[in-house]
Chimera marker file (.cmm) of the C-alpha trace (Angstrom):
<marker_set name="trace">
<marker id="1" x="14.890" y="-14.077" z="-16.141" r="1" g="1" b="0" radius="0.5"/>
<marker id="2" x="18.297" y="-12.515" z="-15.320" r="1" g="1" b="0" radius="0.5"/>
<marker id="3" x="19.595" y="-11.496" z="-12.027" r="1" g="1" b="0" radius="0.5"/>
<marker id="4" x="19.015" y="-8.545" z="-11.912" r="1" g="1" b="0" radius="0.5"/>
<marker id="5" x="15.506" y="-8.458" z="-13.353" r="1" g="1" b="0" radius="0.5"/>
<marker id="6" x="14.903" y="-10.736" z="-10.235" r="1" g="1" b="0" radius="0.5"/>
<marker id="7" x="16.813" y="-8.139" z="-7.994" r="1" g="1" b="0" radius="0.5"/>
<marker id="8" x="14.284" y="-5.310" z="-9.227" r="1" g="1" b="0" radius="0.5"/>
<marker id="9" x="11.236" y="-7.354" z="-8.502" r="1" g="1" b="0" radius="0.5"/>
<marker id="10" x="12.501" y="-8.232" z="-5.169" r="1" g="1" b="0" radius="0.5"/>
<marker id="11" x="13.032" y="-4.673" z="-4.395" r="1" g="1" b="0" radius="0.5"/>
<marker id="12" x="9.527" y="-3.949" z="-5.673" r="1" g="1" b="0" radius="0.5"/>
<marker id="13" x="8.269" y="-6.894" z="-3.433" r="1" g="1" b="0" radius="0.5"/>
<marker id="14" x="10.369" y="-5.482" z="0.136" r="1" g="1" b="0" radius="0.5"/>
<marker id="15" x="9.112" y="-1.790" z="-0.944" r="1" g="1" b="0" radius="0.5"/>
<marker id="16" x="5.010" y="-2.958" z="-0.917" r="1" g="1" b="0" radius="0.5"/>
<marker id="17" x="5.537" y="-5.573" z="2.192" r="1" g="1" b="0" radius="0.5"/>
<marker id="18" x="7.166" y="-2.039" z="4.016" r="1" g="1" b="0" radius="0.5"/>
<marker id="19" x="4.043" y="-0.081" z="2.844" r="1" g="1" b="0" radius="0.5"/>
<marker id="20" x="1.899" y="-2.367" z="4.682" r="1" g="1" b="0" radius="0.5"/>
<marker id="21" x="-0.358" y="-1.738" z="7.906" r="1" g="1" b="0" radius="0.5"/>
<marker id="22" x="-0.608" y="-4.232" z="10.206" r="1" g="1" b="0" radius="0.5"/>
<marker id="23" x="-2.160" y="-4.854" z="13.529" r="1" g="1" b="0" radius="0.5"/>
<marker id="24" x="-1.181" y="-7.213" z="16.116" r="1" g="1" b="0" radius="0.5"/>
<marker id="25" x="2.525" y="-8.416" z="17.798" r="1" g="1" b="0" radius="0.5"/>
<marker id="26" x="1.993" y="-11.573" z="16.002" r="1" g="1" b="0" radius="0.5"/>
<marker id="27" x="1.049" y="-9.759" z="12.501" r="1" g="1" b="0" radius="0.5"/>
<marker id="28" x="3.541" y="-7.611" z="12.864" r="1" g="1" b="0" radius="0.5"/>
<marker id="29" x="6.008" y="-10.666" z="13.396" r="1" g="1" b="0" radius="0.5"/>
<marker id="30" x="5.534" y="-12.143" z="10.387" r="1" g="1" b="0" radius="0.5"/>
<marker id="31" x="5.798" y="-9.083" z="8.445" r="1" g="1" b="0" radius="0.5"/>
<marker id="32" x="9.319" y="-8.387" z="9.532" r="1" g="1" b="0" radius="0.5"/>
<marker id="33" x="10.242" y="-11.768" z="8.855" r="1" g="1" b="0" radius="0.5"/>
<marker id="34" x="8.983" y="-11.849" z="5.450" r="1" g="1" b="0" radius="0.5"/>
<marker id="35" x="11.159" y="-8.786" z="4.671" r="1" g="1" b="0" radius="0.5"/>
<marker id="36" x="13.971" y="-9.924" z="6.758" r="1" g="1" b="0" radius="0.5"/>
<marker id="37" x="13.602" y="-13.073" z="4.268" r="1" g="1" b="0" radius="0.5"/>
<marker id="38" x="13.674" y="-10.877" z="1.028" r="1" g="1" b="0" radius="0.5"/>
<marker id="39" x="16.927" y="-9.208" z="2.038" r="1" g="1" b="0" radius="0.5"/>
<marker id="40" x="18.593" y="-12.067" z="3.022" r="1" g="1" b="0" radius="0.5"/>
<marker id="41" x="17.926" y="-13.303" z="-0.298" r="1" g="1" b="0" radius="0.5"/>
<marker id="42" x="18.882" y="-9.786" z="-1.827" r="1" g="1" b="0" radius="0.5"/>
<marker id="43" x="21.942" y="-9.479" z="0.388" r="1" g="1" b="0" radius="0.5"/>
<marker id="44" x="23.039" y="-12.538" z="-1.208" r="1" g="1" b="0" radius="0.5"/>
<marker id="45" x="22.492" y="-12.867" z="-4.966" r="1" g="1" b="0" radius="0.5"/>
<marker id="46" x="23.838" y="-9.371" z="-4.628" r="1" g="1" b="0" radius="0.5"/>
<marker id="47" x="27.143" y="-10.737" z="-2.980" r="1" g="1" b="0" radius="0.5"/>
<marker id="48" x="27.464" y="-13.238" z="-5.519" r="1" g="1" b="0" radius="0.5"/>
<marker id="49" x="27.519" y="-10.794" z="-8.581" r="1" g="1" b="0" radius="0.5"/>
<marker id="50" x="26.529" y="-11.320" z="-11.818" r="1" g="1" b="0" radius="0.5"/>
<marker id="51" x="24.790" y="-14.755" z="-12.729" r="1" g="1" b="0" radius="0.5"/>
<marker id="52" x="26.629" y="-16.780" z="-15.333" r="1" g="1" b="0" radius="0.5"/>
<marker id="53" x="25.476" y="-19.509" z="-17.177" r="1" g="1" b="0" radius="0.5"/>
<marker id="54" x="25.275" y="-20.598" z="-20.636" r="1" g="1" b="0" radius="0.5"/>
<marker id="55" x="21.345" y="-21.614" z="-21.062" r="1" g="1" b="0" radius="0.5"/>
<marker id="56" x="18.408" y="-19.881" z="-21.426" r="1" g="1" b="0" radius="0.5"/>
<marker id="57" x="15.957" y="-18.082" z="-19.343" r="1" g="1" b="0" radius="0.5"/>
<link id1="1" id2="2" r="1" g="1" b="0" radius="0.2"/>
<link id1="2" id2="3" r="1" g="1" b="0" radius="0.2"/>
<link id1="3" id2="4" r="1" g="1" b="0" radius="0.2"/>
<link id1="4" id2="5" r="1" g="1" b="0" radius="0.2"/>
<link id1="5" id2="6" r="1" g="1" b="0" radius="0.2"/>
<link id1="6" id2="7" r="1" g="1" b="0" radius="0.2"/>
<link id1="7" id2="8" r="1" g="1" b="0" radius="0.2"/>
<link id1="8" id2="9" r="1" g="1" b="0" radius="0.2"/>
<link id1="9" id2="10" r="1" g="1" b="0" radius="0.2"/>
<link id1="10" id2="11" r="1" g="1" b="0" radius="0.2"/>
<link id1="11" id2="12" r="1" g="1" b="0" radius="0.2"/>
<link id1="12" id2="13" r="1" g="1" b="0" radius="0.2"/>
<link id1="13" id2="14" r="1" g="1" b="0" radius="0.2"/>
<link id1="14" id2="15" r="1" g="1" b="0" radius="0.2"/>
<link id1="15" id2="16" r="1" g="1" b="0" radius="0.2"/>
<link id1="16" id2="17" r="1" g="1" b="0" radius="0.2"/>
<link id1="17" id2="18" r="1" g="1" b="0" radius="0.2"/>
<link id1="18" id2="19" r="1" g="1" b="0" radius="0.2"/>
<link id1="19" id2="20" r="1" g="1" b="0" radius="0.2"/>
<link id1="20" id2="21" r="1" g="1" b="0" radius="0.2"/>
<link id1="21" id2="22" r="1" g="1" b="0" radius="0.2"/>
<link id1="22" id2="23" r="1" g="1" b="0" radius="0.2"/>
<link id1="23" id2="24" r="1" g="1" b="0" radius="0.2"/>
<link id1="24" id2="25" r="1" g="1" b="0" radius="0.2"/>
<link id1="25" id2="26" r="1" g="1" b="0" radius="0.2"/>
<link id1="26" id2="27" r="1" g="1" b="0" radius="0.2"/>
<link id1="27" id2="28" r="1" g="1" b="0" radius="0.2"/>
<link id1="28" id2="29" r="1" g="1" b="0" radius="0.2"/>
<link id1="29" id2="30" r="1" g="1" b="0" radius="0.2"/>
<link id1="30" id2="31" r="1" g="1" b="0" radius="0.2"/>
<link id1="31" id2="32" r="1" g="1" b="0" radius="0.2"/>
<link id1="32" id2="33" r="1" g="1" b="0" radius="0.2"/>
<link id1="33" id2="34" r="1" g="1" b="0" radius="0.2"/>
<link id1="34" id2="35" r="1" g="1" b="0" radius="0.2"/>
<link id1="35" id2="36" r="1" g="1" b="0" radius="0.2"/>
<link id1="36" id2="37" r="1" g="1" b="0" radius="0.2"/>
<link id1="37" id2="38" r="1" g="1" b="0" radius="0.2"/>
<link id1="38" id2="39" r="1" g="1" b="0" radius="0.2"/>
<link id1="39" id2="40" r="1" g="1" b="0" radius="0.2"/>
<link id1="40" id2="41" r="1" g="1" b="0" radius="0.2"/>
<link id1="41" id2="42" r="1" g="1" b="0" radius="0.2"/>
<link id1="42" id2="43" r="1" g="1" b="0" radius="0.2"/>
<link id1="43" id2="44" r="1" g="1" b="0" radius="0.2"/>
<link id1="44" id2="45" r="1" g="1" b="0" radius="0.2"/>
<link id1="45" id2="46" r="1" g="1" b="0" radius="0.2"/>
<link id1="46" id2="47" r="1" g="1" b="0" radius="0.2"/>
<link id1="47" id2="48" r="1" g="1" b="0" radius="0.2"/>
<link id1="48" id2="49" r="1" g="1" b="0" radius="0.2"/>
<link id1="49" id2="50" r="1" g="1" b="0" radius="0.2"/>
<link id1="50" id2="51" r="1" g="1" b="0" radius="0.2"/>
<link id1="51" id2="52" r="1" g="1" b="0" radius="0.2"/>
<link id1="52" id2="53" r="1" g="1" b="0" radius="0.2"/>
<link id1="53" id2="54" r="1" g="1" b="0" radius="0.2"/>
<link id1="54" id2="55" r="1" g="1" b="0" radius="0.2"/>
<link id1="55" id2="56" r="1" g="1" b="0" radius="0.2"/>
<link id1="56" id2="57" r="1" g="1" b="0" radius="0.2"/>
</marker_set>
């Protein structure tokens, strides 16, 4: 799997987890952490550019 095959299913993954209802402070919480996770992780394989390696996916 290539970078940015992994950057498009990340962006698929933040777009549901901001669709989602919650209910609670606590809920709620752990929501915005999971998708301040997600672009963290975004934020940075997109600041390191394109992967390159010489093996196989």
């Amino acid at each position: 799997m290539d970078q940015a095959n992994i950057m498009q299913q990340l962006y698929a993954v933040i777009g549901a987890l901001n669709n989602i209802t919650v209910s609670g402070k606590a809920n709620l919480n752990n929501l915005i952490g999971s998708i301040s996770v997600l672009e963290t992780i975004v934020s940075t394989l997109h600041s390191a550019g394109p992967a390159s390696h010489s093996g196989k996916d």
